[in-house]
N, C-alpha and C positions, 0 to 999 in steps of 0.2 A: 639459514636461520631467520625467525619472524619476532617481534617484541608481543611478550606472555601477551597483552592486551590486544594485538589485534589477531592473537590465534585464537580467544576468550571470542572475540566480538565476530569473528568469520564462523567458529561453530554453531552463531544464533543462541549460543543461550542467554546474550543479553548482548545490550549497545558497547562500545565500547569504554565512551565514559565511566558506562558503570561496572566494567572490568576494574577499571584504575582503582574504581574505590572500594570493588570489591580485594584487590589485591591489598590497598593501604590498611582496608580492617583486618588483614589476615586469613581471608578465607580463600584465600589459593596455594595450593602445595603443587610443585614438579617433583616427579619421583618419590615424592613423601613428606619433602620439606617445604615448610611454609615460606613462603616468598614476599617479600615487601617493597621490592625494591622496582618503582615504575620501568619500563624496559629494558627488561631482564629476556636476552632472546634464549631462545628453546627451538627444537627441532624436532622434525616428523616422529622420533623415536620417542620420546620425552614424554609422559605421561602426566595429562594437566588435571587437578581436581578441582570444581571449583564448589565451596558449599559441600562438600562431601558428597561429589554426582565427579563421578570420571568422564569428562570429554571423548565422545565417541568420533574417532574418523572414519565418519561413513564418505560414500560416494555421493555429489551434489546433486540434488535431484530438481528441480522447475516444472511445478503445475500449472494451468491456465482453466479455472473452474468459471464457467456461468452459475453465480451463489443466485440462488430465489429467496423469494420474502422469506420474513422470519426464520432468518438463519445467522447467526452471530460469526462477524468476523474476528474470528480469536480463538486461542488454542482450548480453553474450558471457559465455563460459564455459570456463573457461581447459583443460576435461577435454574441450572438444567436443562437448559432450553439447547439446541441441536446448534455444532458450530460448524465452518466451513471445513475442520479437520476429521468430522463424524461423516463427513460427505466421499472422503477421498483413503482408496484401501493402500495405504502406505504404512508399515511398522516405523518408519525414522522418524525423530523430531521436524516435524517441518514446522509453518509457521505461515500467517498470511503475511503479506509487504504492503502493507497501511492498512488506512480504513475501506471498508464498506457500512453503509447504515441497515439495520434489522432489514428495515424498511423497505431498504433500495438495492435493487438485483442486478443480475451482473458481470463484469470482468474484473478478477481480483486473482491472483497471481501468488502459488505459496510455496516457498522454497525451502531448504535448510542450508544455504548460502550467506553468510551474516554482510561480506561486501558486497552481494548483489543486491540484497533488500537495501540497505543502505544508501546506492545508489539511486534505486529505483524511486524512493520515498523523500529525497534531499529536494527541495524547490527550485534551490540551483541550478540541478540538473536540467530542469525542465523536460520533462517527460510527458506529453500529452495525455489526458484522460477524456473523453468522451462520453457525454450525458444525454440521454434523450428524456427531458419532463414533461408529463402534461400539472400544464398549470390551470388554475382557477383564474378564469379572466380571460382579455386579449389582452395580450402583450404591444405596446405600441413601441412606434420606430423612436420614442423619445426613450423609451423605460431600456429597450435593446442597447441605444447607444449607451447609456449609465452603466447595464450590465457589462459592456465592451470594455470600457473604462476605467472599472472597477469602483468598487464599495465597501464602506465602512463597517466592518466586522469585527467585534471584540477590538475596537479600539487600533484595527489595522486595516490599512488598506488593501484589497486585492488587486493581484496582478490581471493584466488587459487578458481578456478574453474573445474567443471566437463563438459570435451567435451570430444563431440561424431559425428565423419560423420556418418550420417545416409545412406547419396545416393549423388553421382558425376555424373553427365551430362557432360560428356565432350564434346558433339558436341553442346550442348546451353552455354557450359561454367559457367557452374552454381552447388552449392552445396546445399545441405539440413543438415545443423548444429543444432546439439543440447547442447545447454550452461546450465548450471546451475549454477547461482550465490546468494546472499544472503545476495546483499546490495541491495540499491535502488536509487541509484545516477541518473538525469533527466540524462534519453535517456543513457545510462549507456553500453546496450547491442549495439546499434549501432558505438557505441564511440571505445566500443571494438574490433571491426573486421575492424572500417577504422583504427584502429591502424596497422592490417594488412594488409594493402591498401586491402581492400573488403567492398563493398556497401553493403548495408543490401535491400535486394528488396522487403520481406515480413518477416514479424515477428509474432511470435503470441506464448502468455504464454500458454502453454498446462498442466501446475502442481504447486502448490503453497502447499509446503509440501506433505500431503497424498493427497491432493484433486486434482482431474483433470478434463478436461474439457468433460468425458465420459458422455453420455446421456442427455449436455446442446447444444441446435444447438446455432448457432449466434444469441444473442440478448436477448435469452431465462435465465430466471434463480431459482433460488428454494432457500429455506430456509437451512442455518447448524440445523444441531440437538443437542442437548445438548452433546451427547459425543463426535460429532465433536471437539465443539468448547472447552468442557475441554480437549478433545488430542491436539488443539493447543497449550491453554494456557498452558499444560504441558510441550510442547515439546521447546517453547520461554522460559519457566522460566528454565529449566533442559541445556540448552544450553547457557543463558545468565548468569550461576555460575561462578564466577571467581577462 
C-alpha cells in the first residue's frame, strides 16, 4: 500500500504538493468517499477520483521526441498553436518532463510516470541537458569563464556549467556555443548569454544525459527502453544523495 498523494502524484495528474491540497479541499474520493486525511494509504484495487476524473492505471510508457520550432512544450495551448502531445500518436495521458521554449528544438522526454518526471526535473538530481547556440557575437574566453561560473538570474544564481566554442564566424560575427547545464529555470539558457550581452539566434538540446538527438530527424520520435529509463532513474537517485 502507497499514501493517496504519492499514488495522485505518480499518475501525473498533478505534483504531489498539490495532491495534498487537493485532498485538504475535498476533492478526492477512494471508492466514493471523500478523503481528507493526508496519508491515508490505498492500494492497486482502490479506486482514486480526483476532481471528479477516475485515476486511470495504465501501463508507464517514455517518449524521447526531437520537438522543432514552434511547437509548445505542454499538454494544450490556450492560443492553439501545435503541442509536443499533437506530435506523438499515444491515446494515454502523457505529459512532457520540463521545459522546452517555442523557440528552441530538441530533446524533451514525455511520460505518464509522475516519479519519473519528477525526478528527471528536481536540480538536485542533476541531470545534464545539453545545448547547442548560435549566438550574436564572439564569445570570449572571459564571457565563457562567467558563463562556467554562473550568473545572476531572477535574482539567483546559476549552477557551474560546462562550455565549449565549438566554431566562430567572424565575418557574420557569430558563434556556435555549447552549454551544459542542469537546472531548468524558463528560458534559462537564453537568460544566460544576454547576461553576456549575446542574443541566442538559434538553440536547440542536442543531449539530456546519455541520450542525444542521433537517428531522430525533427519532429520524429521512439520509445526509452527499459534500461534506458532505469540508467536515468539511477543516475537522478545516485546524484540527488546528499
Amino acid at each position: 500500500m502507497e499514501r493517496l498523494q504519492k499514488i495522485i502524484a505518480k499518475s501525473g495528474v498533478t505534483s504531489r504538493r498539490k495532491a495534498e491540497n487537493l485532498i485538504t479541499e475535498g476533492k478526492v474520493k477512494v471508492n466514493g468517499e471523500v478523503v481528507l486525511t493526508l496519508g491515508t494509504k490505498v492500494n492497486e484495487n482502490d479506486t482514486i477520483e480526483v476532481d471528479g476524473i477516475i485515476i486511470s492505471k495504465e501501463d508507464k510508457v517514455y517518449y524521447l521526441l526531437n520537438k522543432p520550432r514552434e511547437v509548445i512544450a505542454a499538454v494544450t495551448d490556450d492560443k492553439n498553436r501545435r503541442t509536443v502531445i499533437d506530435l506523438i500518436k499515444d491515446d494515454r495521458r502523457i505529459y512532457p518532463v520540463g521545459r522546452l521554449d517555442y523557440d528552441t528544438t530538441g530533446l524533451i522526454i514525455l511520460t505518464n510516470d509522475g516519479d519519473f518526471a519528477n525526478l528527471m526535473m528536481h536540480p538536485r538530481n542533476e541531470i545534464d541537458k545539453c545545448y547547442v547556440a548560435k549566438i550574436a557575437g564572439i564569445l570570449t574566453p572571459r564571457e565563457q569563464m562567467t558563463l562556467k561560473n554562473g550568473v545572476i538570474i531572477d535574482g539567483v544564481k546559476t549552477k557551474r556549467a560546462r562550455v565549449k566554442v565549438r566554431k566562430i564566424d567572424k565575418e557574420a560575427n557569430t558563434s556556435i556555443v555549447e552549454i551544459t547545464i542542469h537546472e531548468g529555470k524558463n528560458h534559462q539558457v537564453r537568460k544566460m548569454f544576454e547576461k553576456v550581452s549575446h542574443e541566442v539566434l538559434k538553440l536547440k538540446r542536442e543531449k539530456i544525459a546519455f541520450l542525444s538527438t542521433n537517428g531522430l530527424k525533427s519532429g520524429e520520435y521512439r520509445k526509452l527502453n527499459h534500461k534506458e529509463v532505469a540508467t536515468l532513474y539511477s543516475l537522478a537517485k545516485s546524484k540527488g544523495v546528499q
